[in-house]
C-alpha positions as CSV (number, residue, x, y, z in Angstrom):
1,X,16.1,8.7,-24.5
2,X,20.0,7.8,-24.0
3,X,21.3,4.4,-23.4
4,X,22.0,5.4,-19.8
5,X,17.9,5.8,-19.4
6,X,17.3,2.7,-20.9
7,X,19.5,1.0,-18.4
8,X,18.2,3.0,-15.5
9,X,14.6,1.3,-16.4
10,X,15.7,-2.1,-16.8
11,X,17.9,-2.3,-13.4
12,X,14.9,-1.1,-12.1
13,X,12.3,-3.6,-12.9
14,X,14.8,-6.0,-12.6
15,X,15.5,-5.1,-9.2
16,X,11.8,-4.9,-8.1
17,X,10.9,-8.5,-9.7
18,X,13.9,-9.8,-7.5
19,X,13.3,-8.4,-4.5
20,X,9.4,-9.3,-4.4
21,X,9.8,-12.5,-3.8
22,X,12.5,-12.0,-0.9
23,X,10.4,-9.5,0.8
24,X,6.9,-11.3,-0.1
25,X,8.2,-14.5,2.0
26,X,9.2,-12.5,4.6
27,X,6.0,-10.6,4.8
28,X,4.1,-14.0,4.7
29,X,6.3,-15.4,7.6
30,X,5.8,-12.5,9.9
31,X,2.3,-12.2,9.5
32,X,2.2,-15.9,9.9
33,X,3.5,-15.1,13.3
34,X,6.5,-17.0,12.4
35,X,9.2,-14.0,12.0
36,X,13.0,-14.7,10.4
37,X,15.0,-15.9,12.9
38,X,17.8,-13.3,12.5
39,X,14.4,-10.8,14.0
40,X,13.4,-12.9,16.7
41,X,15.8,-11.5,19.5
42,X,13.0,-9.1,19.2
43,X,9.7,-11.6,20.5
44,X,10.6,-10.5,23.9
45,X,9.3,-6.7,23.1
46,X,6.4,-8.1,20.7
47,X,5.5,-10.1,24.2
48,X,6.2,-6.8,26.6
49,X,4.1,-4.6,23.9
50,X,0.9,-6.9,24.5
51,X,1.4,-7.4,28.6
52,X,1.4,-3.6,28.4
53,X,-1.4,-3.2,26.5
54,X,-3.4,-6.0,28.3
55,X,-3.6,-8.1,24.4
56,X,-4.1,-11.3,24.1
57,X,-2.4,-12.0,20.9
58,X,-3.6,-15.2,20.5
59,X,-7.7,-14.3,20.6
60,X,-9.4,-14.3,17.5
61,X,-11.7,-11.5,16.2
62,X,-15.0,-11.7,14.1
63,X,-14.8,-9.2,11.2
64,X,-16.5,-7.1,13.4
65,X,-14.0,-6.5,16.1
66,X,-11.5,-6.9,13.9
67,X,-13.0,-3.4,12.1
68,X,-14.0,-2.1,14.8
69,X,-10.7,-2.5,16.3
70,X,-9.0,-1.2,13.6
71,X,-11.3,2.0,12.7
72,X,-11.2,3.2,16.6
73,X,-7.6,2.4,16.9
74,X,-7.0,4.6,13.6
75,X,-9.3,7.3,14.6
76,X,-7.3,7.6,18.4
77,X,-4.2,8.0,16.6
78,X,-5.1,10.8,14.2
79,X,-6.8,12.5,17.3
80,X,-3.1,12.2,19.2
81,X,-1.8,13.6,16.1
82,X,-4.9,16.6,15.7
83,X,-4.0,17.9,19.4
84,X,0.3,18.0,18.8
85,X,-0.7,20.1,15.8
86,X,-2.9,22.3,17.8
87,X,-0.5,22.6,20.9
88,X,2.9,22.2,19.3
89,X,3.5,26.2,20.8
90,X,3.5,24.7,24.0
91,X,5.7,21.6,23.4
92,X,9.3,21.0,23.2
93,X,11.3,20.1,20.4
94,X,10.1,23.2,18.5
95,X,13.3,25.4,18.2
96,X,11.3,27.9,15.3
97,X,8.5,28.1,17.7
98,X,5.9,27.5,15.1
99,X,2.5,28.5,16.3
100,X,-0.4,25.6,16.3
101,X,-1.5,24.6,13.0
102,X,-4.8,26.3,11.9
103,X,-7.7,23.7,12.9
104,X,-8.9,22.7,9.4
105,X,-5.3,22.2,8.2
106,X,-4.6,20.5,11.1
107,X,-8.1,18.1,10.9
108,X,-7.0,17.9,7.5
109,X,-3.1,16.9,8.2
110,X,-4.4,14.3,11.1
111,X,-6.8,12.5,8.5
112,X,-4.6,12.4,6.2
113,X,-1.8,10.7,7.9
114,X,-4.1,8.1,9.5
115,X,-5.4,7.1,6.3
116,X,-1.8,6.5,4.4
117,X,-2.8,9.3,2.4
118,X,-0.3,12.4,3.3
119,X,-1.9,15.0,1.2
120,X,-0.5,17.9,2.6
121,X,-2.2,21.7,2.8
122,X,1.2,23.0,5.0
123,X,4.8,23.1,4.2
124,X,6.0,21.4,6.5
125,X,9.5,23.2,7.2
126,X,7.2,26.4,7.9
127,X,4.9,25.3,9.9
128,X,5.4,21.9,12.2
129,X,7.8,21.3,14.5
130,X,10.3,18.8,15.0
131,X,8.3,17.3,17.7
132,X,5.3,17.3,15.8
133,X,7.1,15.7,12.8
134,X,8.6,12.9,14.3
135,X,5.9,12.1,17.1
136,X,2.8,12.9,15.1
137,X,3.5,12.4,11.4
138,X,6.4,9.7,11.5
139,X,4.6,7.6,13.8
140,X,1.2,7.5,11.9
141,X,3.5,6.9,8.7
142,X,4.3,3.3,10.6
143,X,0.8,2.6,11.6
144,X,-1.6,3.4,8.7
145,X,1.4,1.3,6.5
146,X,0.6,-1.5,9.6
147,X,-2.7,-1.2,9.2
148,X,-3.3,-1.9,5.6
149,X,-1.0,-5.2,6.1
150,X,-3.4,-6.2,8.6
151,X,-6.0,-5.9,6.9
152,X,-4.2,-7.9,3.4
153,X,-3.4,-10.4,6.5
154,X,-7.4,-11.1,7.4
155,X,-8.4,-11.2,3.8
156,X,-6.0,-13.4,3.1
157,X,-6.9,-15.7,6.4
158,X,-10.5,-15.3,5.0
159,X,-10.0,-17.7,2.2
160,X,-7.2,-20.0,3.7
161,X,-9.7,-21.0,7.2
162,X,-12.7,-23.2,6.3
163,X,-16.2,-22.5,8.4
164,X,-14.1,-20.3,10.6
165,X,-15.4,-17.6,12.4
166,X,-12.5,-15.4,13.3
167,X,-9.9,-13.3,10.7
168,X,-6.9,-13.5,13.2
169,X,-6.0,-10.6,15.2
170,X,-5.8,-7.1,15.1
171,X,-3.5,-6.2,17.6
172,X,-1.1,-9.3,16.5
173,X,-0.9,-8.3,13.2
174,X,0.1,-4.3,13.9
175,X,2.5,-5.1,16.1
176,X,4.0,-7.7,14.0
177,X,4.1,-5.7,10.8
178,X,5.8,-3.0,12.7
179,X,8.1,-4.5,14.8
180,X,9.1,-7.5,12.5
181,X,8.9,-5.5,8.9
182,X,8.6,-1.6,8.9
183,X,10.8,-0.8,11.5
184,X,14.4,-3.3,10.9
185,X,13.4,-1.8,7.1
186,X,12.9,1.8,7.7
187,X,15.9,1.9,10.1
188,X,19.0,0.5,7.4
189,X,17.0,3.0,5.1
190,X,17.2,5.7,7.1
191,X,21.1,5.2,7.1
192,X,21.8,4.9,3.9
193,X,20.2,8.1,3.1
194,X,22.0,9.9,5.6
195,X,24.9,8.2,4.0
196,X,23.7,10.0,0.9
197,X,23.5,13.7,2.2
198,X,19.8,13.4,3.6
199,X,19.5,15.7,6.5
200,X,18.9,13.9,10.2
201,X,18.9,17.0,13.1
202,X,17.1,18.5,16.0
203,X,19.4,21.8,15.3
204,X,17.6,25.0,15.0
205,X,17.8,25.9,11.5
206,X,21.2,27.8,10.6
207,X,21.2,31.3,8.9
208,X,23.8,31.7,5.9
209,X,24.6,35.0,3.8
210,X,24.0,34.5,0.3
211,X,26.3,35.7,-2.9
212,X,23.7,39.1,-3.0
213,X,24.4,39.5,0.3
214,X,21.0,38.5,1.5
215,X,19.9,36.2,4.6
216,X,18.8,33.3,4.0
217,X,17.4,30.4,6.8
218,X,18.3,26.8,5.8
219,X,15.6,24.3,7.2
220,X,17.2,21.6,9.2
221,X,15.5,18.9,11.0
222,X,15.4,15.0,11.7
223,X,14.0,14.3,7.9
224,X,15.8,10.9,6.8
225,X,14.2,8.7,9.7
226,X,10.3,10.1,8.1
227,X,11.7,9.7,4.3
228,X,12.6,6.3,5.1
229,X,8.8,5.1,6.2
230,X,7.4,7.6,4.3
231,X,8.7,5.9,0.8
232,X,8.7,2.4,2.4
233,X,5.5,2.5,3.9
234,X,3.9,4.6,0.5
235,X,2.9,7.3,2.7
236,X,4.2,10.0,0.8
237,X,4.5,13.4,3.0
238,X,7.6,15.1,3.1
239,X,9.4,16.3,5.5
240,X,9.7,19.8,3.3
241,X,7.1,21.7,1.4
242,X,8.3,20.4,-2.0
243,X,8.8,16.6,-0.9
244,X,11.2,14.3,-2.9
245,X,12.9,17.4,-5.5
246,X,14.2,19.5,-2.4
247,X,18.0,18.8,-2.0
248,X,18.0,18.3,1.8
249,X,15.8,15.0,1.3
250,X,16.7,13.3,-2.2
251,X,20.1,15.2,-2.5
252,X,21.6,12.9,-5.2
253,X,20.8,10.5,-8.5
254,X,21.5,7.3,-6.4
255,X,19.4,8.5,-3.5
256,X,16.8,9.5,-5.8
257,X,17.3,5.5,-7.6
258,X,16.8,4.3,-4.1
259,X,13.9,5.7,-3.0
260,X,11.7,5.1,-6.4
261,X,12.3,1.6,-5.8
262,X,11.6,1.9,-2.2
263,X,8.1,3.2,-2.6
264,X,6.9,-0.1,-4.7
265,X,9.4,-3.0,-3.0
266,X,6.7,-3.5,-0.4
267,X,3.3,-3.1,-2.6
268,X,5.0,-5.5,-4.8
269,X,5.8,-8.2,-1.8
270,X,2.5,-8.0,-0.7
271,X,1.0,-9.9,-3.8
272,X,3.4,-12.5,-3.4
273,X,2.8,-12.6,0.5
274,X,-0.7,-13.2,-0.6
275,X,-0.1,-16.2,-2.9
276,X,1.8,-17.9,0.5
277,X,-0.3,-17.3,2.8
278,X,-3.9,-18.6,0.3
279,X,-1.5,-21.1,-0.9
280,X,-2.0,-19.8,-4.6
281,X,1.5,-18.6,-5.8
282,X,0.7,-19.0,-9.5
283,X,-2.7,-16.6,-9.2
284,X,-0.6,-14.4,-6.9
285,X,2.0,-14.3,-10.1
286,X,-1.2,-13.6,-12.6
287,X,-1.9,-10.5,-10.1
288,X,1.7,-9.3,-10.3
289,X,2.1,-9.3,-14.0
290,X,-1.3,-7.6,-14.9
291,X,-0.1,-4.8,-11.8
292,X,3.8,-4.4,-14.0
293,X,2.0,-4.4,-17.2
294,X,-0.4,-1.6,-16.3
295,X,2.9,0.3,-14.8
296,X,4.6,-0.7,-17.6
297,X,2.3,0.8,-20.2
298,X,2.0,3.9,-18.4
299,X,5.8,4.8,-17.6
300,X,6.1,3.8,-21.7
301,X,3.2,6.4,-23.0
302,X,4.3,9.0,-20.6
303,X,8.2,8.8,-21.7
304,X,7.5,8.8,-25.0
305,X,4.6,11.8,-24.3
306,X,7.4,13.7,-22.9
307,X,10.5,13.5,-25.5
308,X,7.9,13.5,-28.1
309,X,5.7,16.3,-26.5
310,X,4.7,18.8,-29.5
311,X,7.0,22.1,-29.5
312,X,10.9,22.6,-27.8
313,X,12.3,19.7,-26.5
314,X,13.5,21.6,-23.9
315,X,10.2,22.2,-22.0
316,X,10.7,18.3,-20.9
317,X,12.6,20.2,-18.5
318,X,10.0,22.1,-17.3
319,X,8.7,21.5,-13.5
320,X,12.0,19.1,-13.0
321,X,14.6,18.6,-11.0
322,X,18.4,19.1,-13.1
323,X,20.1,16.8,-10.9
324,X,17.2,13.8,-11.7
325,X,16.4,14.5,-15.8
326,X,13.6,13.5,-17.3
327,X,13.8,9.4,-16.9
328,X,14.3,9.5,-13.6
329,X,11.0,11.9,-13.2
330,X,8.7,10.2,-15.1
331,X,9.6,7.2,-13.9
332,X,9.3,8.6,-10.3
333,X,5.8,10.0,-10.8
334,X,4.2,6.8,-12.5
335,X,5.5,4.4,-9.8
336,X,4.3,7.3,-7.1
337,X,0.8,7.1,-8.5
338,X,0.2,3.5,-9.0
339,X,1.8,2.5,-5.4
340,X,-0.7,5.2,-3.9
341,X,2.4,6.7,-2.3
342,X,2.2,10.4,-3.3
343,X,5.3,11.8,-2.9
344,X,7.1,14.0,-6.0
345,X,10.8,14.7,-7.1
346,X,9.2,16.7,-10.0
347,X,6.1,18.6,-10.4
348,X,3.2,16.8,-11.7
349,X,1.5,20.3,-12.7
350,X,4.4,20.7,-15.2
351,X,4.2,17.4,-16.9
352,X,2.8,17.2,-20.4
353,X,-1.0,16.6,-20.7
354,X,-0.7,13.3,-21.5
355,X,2.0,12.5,-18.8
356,X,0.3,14.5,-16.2
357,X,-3.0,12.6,-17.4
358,X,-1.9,9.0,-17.2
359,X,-0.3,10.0,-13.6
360,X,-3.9,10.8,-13.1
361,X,-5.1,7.9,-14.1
362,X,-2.9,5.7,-12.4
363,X,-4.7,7.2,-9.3
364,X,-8.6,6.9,-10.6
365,X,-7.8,3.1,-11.3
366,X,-8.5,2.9,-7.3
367,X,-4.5,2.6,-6.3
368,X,-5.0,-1.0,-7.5
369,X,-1.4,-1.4,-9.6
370,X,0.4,-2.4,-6.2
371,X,-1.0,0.2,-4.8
372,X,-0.6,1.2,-1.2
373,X,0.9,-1.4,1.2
374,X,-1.6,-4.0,1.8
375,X,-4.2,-1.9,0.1
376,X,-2.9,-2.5,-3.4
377,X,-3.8,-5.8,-2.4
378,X,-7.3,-6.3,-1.2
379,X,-8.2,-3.4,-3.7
380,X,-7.5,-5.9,-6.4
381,X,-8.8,-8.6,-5.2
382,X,-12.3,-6.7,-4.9
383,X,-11.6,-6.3,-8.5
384,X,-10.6,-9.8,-9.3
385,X,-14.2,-11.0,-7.3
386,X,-16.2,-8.5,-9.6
387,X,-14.4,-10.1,-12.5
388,X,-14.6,-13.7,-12.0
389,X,-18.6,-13.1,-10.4
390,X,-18.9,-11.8,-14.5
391,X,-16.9,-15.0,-16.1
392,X,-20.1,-16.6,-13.9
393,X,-22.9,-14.6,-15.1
394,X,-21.1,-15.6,-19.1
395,X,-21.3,-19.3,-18.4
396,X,-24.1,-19.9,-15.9
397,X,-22.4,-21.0,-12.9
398,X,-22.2,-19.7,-8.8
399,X,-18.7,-18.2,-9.3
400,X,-15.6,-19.5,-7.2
401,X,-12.0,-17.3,-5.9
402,X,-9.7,-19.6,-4.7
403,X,-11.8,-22.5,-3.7
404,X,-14.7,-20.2,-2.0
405,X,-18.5,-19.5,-4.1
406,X,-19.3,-15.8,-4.2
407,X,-22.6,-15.0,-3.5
408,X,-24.7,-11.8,-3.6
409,X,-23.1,-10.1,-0.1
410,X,-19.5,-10.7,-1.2
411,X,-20.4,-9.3,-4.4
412,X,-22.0,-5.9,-2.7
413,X,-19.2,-6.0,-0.7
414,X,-17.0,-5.5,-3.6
415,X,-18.8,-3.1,-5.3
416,X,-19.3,-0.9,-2.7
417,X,-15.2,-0.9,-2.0
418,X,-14.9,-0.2,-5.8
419,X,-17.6,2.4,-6.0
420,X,-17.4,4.7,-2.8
421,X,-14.0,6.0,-3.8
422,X,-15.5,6.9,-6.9
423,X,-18.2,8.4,-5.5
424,X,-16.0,10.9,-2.9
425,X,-13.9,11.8,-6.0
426,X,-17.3,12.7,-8.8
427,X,-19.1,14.7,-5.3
428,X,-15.5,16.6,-4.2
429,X,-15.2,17.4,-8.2
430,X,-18.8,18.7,-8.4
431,X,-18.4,20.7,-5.1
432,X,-15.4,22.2,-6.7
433,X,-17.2,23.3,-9.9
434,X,-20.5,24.6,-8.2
435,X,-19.0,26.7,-5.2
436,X,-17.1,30.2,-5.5
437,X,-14.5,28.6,-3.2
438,X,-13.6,25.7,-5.3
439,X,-13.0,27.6,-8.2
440,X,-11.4,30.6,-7.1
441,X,-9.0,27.5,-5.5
442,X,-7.8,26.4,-9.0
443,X,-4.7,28.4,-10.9
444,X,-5.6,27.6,-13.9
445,X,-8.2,28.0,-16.7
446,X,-9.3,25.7,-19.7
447,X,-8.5,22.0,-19.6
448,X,-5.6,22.2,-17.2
449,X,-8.3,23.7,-14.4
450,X,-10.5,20.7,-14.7
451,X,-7.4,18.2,-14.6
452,X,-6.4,20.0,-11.4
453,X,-9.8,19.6,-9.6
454,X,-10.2,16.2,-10.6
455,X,-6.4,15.1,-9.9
456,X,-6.9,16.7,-6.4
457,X,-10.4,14.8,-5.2
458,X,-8.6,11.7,-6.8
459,X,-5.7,12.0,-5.1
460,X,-7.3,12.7,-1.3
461,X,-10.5,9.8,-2.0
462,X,-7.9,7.3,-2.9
463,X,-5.2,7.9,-0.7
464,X,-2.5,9.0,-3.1
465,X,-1.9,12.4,-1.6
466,X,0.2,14.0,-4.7
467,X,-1.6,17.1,-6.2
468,X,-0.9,19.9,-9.3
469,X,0.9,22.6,-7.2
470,X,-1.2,25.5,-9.0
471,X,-4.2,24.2,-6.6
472,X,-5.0,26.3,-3.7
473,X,-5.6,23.4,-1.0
474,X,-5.7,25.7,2.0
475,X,-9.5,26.4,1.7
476,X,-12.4,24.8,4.0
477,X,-13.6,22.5,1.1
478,X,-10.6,21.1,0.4
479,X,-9.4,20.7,4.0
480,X,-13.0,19.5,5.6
481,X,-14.2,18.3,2.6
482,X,-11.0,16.7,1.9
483,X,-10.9,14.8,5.3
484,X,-14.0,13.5,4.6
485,X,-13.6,12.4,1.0
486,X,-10.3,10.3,2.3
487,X,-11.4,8.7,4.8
488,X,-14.4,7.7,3.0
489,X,-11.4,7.0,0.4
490,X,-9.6,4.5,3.3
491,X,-12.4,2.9,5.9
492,X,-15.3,2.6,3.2
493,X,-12.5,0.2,1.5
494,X,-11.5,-1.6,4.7
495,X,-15.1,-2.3,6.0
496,X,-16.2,-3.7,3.3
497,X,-13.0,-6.0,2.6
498,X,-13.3,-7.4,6.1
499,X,-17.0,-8.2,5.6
500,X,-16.0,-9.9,2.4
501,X,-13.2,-12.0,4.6
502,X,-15.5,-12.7,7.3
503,X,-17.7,-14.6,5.3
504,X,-15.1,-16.2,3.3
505,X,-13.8,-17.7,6.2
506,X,-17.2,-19.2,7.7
507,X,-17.5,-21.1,4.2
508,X,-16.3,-24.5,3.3
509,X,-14.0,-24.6,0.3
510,X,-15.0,-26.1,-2.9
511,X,-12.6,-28.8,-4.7
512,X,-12.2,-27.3,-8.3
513,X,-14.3,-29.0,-10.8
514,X,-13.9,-28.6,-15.0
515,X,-16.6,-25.8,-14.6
516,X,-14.6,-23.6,-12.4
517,X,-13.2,-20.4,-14.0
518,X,-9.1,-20.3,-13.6
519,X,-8.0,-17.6,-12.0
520,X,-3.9,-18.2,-12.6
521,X,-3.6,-18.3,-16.4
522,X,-3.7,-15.6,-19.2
523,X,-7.5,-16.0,-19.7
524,X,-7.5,-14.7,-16.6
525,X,-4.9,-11.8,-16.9
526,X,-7.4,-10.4,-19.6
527,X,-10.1,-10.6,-18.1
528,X,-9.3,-8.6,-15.2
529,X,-7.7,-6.3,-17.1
530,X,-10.2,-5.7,-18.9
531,X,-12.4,-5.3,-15.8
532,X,-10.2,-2.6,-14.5
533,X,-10.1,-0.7,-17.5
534,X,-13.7,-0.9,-18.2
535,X,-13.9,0.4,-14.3
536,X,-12.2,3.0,-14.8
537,X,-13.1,4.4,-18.0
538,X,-17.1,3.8,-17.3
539,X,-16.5,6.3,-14.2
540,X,-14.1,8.8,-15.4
541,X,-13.6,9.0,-19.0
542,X,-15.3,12.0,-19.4
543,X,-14.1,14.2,-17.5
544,X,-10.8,12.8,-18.7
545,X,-11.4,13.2,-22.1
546,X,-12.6,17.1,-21.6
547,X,-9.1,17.5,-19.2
548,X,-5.9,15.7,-20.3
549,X,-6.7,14.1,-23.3
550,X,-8.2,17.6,-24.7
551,X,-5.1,19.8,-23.7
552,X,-3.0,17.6,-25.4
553,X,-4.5,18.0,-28.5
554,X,-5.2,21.2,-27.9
555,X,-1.0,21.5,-27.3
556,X,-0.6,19.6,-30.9
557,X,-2.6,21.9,-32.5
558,X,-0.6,25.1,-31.4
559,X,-3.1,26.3,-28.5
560,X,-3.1,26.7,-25.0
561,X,-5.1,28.6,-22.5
């Protein structure tokens, strides 16, 4: 590493750790219903988007309605985006005329945008339409990033309300996060990168003659509005088949800077958000520095697994973009993988084992090191219940989180939030392995093969959406079975989360005593550290140690397969 990358990191970080607080207060505000003032020329629309869709924004919903709500809402907007797929022939805006998207590909696309994941079985310049693109996937990008804000919002309403039996409202807060948050964001983004080369078109894509003399069509289309949600909201899905390393939308080093930090500035304000709005900035703070640590630790192992890989020093290159390097890469595909985001300027097949196996296990941790936006969130706090309910069990006490006693359905709540991800991931990898179809599917043998499966279930059950690009994804397990393993990956989270919060807010909070656990200091820090670890490595480690961790010594010994 060069001086220049070592600067690269640190203005990073330092930018992210500046910028959380700034964006976490105005997260808090919004969802507060209390909006900057420089946004609130816009209360008129919030007001006009409720008369028009008969809300009242002020009526509280049980956790009930609130799911419900939000699961039907999800599930309407991923069948809106299932037909344009289907009939995008037969719609404007479609200057290729692409034929409709085969249905499992397309069942597979819709659930996959409505659940923040954006795995993606299509390349998207061959095969959707600009219509399609902008109506169907860049839309969903804005309400699936919503969504998990809501749902932070009602978690975090679950332990500020005492012997309450509402979470807020659904509605209020998806209109809010978009209108106040996601959209003045996306748009100044969206600019910049055009200012950086990033194409924004409804042209019909131009044919050019090239040096051989051959013809050669040049994708257009109107990519830097979805690249803007898409690494802002940590959806993911790129506009073109090989997302974030194709020129058209992360043409050059600064727009490449810009949209790394883009994809974990909200994550990151959503664990100070928290802290406002339960009044608990220094446990919020605890949260946040176990999350940079984790990232931390993994961008250090996979840098230093990559310039000290065994063998030429050139295959560091390998699977990378010229224009990025290696920093820039690595860095990209650790901060892709813990913000559940999914998008690639490199490919994550090429990485070394160890590289390509901590991006891996970013994912398994649950997308728990900030995470998605909003899901980070509530996925660690089901983490940080498990571990103070243990710090209980150690000393003999009814556990407390931030003032509330956790009883035996808040801790089934957590588990099952921490544990059904697993479970879709462990089933998807074991349909792989048994079925002709999943293994003709891989590209690979040895090690690498089994890295690929479990990388890809990983990726779909917890909403990442990056994959190894050797993996056939096209196939009816991986497209049905896929849609089923993420949204099993997205609502079997939710649910439970909201159940947690609706009990949470019908109890009265506790005054701390000298017997209650702290849950903003070091002891703590470790603690659920070592919970998350201990998480992970009980459910996955191994199959990890027979993938990644085997073809990398397998590499330092001189062999491959």
């Amino acid at each position: 590493m060069t001086a220049a990358d070592v600067t690269y990191l640190a203005l990073f970080v330092a930018l992210l750790v500046l910028a959380t607080p700034l964006l976490g207060t105005w997260l808090a505000a919004t969802l507060r219903g209390e909006p900057p003032t420089w946004l609130r020329w816009l209360a008129p629309l919030e007001r006009a988007i409720y008369r028009v869709g008969g809300v009242d924004a002020s009526a509280e919903m049980t956790w009930s309605r609130y799911a419900a709500a939000l699961v039907v809402f999800n599930l309407l907007g991923g069948a809106v985006l299932l037909a344009l797929q289907l009939a995008q022939a037969h719609l404007p805006l479609n200057p290729q005329n692409f034929a409709g998207v085969p249905l499992g590909v397309a069942v597979n696309t819709a659930v996959s945008f409505l659940t923040n994941t954006n795995w993606q079985a299509y390349s998207g310049e061959a095969s959707l339409s600009y219509l399609t693109q902008l109506a169907g996937l860049g839309v969903q990008n804005f309400l699936s990033a919503a969504t998990g804000l809501a749902v932070m919002a009602a978690l975090a309403r679950g332990f500020s309300r005492k012997s309450a039996a509402g979470l807020g409202n659904f509605w209020a807060d998806l209109v809010r996060s978009t209108l106040y948050v996601l959209l003045p964001l996306s748009l100044v983004f969206a600019v910049v990168l055009v200012s950086q080369g990033v194409v924004q078109s409804f042209a019909p894509y131009p044919t050019a003659t090239t040096l051989a003399g051959a013809a050669q069509v040049i994708p257009l289309g109107p990519a830097a509005s979805q690249i803007a949600i898409k690494q802002l909201g940590t959806n993911g899905g790129g506009f073109f088949g090989v997302n974030s390393a194709h020129p058209f939308e992360n043409p050059t080093p600064l727009a490449n800077f810009l949209q790394t930090l883009a994809l974990l500035l909200l994550p990151a304000a959503c664990v100070y958000a928290y802290g406002v709005l339960v009044g608990a900035k220094r446990h919020a703070r605890v949260l946040f520095a176990v999350m940079l640590i984790f990232f931390l630790g993994a961008l250090g192992l996979s840098l230093w697994s990559e310039y000290a890989a065994p063998g030429s020093a050139a295959l560091a290159q390998e699977g990378k973009e010229v224009r990025f390097g290696v920093t820039p890469s690595i860095l990209w595909a650790n901060a892709t993988t813990v913000a559940s985001n999914g998008s690639v300027n490199a490919m994550h097949s090429s990485l070394s084992p160890l590289a390509g196996g901590l991006a891996l296990f970013n994912i398994l941790l649950g997308e728990i090191i900030f995470g998605g936006i909003g899901s980070g969130l509530y996925g660690m706090v089901m983490i940080a219940l498990l571990a103070v309910f243990l710090a209980g069990l150690m000393v003999g006490r009814t556990p407390e989180y931030l003032g509330k006693k956790i009883e035996a359905f808040e801790v089934r709540m957590a588990v099952l939030a921490i544990l059904l991800p697993c479970a879709g991931v462990l089933l998807g990898c074991a349909a792989s392995f048994a079925t002709e179809a999943g293994r003709a599917a891989v590209g690979n043998a040895g090690p690498h093969a089994l890295t690929e499966i479990l990388y890809a279930w990983g990726s779909m059950a917890n909403n990442n959406g990056s994959a190894f690009g050797s993996l056939d994804a096209t196939g009816d397990l991986y497209t049905w079975g896929g849609a089923l393993a993420m949204l099993l990956g997205r609502f079997g989270v939710i649910v439970p989360v909201l159940a947690a919060a609706g009990r949470f807010a019908a109890k009265k909070t506790v005054p701390p005593s000298s017997g209650t656990f702290p849950t903003d200091g070091p002891l703590f820090a470790v603690l659920l550290s070592a919970v998350i670890v201990l998480v992970a490595a009980l459910t996955y480690f191994p199959a990890l140690t027979l993938g990644p961790v085997l073809e990398h010594l397998l590499l330092a010994a001189g062999r491959t397969f």
